[in-house]
C-alpha positions in Angstrom: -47.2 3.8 -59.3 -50.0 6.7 -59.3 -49.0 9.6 -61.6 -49.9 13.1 -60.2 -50.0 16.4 -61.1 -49.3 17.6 -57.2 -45.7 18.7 -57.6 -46.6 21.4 -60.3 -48.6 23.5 -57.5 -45.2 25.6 -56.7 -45.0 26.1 -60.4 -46.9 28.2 -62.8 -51.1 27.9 -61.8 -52.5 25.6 -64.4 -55.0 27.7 -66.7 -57.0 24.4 -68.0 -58.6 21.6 -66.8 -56.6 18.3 -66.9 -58.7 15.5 -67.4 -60.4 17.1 -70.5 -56.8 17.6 -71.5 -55.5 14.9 -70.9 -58.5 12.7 -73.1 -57.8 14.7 -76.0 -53.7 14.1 -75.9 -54.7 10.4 -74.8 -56.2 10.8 -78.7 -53.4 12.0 -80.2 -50.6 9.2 -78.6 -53.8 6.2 -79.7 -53.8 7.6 -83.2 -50.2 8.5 -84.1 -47.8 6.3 -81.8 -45.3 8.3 -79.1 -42.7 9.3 -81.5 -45.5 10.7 -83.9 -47.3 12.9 -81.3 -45.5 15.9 -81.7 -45.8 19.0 -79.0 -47.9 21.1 -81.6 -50.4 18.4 -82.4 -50.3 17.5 -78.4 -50.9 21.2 -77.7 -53.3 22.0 -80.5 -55.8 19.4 -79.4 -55.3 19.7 -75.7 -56.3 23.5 -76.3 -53.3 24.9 -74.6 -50.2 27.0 -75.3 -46.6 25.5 -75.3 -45.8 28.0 -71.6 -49.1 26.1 -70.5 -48.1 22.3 -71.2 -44.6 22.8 -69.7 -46.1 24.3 -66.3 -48.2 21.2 -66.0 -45.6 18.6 -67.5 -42.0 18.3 -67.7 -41.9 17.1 -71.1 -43.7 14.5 -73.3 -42.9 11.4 -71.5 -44.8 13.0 -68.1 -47.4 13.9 -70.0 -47.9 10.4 -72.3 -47.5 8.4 -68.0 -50.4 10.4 -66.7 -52.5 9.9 -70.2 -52.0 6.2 -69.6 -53.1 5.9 -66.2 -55.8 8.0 -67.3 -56.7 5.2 -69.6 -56.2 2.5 -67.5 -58.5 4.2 -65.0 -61.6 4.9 -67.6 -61.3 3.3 -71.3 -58.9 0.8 -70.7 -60.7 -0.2 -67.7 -63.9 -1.1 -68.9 -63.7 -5.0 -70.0 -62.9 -5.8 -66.2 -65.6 -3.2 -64.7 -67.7 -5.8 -67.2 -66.2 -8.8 -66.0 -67.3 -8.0 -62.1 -70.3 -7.1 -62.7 -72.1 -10.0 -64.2 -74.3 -12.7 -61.7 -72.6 -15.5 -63.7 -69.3 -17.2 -64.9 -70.4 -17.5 -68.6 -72.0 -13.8 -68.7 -69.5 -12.7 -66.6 -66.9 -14.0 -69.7 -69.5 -13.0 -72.6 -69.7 -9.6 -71.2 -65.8 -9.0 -70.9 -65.2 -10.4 -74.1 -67.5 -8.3 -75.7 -66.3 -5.0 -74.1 -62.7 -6.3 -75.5 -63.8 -5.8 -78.6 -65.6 -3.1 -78.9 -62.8 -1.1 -76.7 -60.2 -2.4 -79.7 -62.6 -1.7 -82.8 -65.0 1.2 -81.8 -65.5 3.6 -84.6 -64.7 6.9 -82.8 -61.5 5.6 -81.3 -58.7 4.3 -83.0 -58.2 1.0 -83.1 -56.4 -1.1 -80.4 -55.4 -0.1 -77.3 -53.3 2.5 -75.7 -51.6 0.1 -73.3 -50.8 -2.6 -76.0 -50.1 -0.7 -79.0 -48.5 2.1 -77.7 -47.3 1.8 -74.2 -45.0 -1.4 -75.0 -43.6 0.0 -77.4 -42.4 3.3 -75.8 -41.5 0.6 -72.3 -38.7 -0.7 -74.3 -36.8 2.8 -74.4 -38.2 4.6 -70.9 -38.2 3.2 -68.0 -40.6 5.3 -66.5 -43.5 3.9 -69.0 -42.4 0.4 -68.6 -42.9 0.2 -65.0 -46.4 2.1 -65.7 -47.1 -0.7 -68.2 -46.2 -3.6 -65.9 -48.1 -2.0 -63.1 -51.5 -1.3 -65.3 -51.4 -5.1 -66.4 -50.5 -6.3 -63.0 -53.4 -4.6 -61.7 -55.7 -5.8 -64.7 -54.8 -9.3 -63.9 -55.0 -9.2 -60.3 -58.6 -8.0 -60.7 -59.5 -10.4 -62.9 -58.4 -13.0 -60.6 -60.3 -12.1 -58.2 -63.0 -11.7 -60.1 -62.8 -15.1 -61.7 -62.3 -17.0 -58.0 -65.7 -15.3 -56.9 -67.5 -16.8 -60.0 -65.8 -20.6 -60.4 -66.9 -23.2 -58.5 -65.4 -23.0 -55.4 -63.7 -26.6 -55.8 -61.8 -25.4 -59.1 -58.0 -25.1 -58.2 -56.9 -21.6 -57.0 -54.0 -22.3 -59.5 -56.6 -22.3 -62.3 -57.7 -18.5 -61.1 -54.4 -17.3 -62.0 -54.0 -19.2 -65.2 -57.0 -17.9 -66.6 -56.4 -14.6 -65.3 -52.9 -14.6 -67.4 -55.3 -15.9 -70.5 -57.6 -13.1 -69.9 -54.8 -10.1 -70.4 -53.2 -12.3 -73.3 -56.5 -12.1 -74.8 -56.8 -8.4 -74.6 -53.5 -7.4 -76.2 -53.7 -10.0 -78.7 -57.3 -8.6 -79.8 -55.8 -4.7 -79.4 -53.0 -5.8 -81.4 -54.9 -7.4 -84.0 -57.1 -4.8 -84.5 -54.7 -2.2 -84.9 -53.2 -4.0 -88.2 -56.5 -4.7 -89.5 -57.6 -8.0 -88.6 -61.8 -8.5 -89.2 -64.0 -7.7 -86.5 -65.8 -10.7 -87.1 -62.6 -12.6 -87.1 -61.7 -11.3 -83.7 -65.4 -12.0 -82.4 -64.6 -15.5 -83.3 -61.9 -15.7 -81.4 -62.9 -14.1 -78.6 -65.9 -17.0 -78.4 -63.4 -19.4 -78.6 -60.7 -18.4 -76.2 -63.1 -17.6 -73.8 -64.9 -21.0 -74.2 -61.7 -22.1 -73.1 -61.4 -20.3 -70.4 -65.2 -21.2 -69.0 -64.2 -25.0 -69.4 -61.1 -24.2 -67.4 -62.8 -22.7 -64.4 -66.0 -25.1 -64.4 -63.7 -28.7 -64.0 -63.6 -29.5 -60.2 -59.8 -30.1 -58.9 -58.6 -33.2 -59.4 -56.6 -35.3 -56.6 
């Protein structure tokens, strides 16, 4: 499911640039939660009037859908760009573990995710956002799949792909979520080193007949 702004161009012409927009109300939703992002504080930081926001969006919900596949697409989708890009399995895993991290605890950002502290909750009432949320961490996991299969050795179990995949996203809400309440960064480092240790030991056993 692809959010777009295409439908609005019978409307009222857009007077602002979206993607900057739609990075500072991304902001606003990380920090305060859905239900505390109110229109003015939306509006104020976006940089646009109220006649503005509802030519480009129906309402709040639009909006908060096309923030988080904004995510997905850029901030939330950096541990995997990490996790391709790497020549082996264990930097491949130390590289995506450390981009976890820092996506959940980076100083200028609040802490967590957008996807996992925010987006699940709102799923439970919209439908709209849960099928966004199932679809972003379908496509995270699919990518690390296939990521993973390129690095293992190629007589590890295609089974054990997908199970570390599943491992993989578990790992990255579980960190988000952790960091939000407050957990120590060098407690989640720790962690991390040890999940994905797991992980590494997982994908280097040969199958087994």
């Amino acid at each position: 499911m692809s959010v777009t702004t295409e439908k609005r161009e019978r409307g009222r012409p857009r007077s602002f640039e979206i993607s900057p927009a739609l990075d500072q109300a991304l902001g606003v939703f990380w920090e305060c939660g859905y239900d505390g992002a109110d229109l003015d504080a939306l509006t104020k930081a976006m940089g646009i009037s109220r006649s503005s926001f509802y030519a480009a969006f129906t309402d709040k919900s639009e909006l908060f859908q096309q923030v988080m596949q904004r995510y997905a697409e850029t901030l939330g989708a950096r541990p995997v760009a990490a996790l391709e890009s790497a020549p082996s399995l264990h930097e491949a895993l130390r590289r995506f573990g450390k981009a976890i991290v820092e996506l959940a605890c980076t100083e200028d950002r609040p802490l967590g995710c957008l996807v996992a502290c925010v987006g699940v909750e709102k799923a439970a009432t919209n439908p709209n956002v849960r099928a966004l949320v199932l679809q972003v961490i379908g496509t995270t996991q699919d990518r690390i799949e296939a990521a993973l299969g390129r690095y293992a050795p190629a007589a590890v179990a295609s089974e054990a792909h997908a199970v570390a995949a599943s491992l993989c996203v578990a790992m990255m809400q579980s960190c988000a979520i952790k960091a939000r309440v407050g957990v120590p960064l060098q407690k989640l480092r720790s962690e991390m080193r040890a999940d994905l240790a797991a992980i590494e030991r997982l994908l280097s056993q040969t199958e087994t007949t």
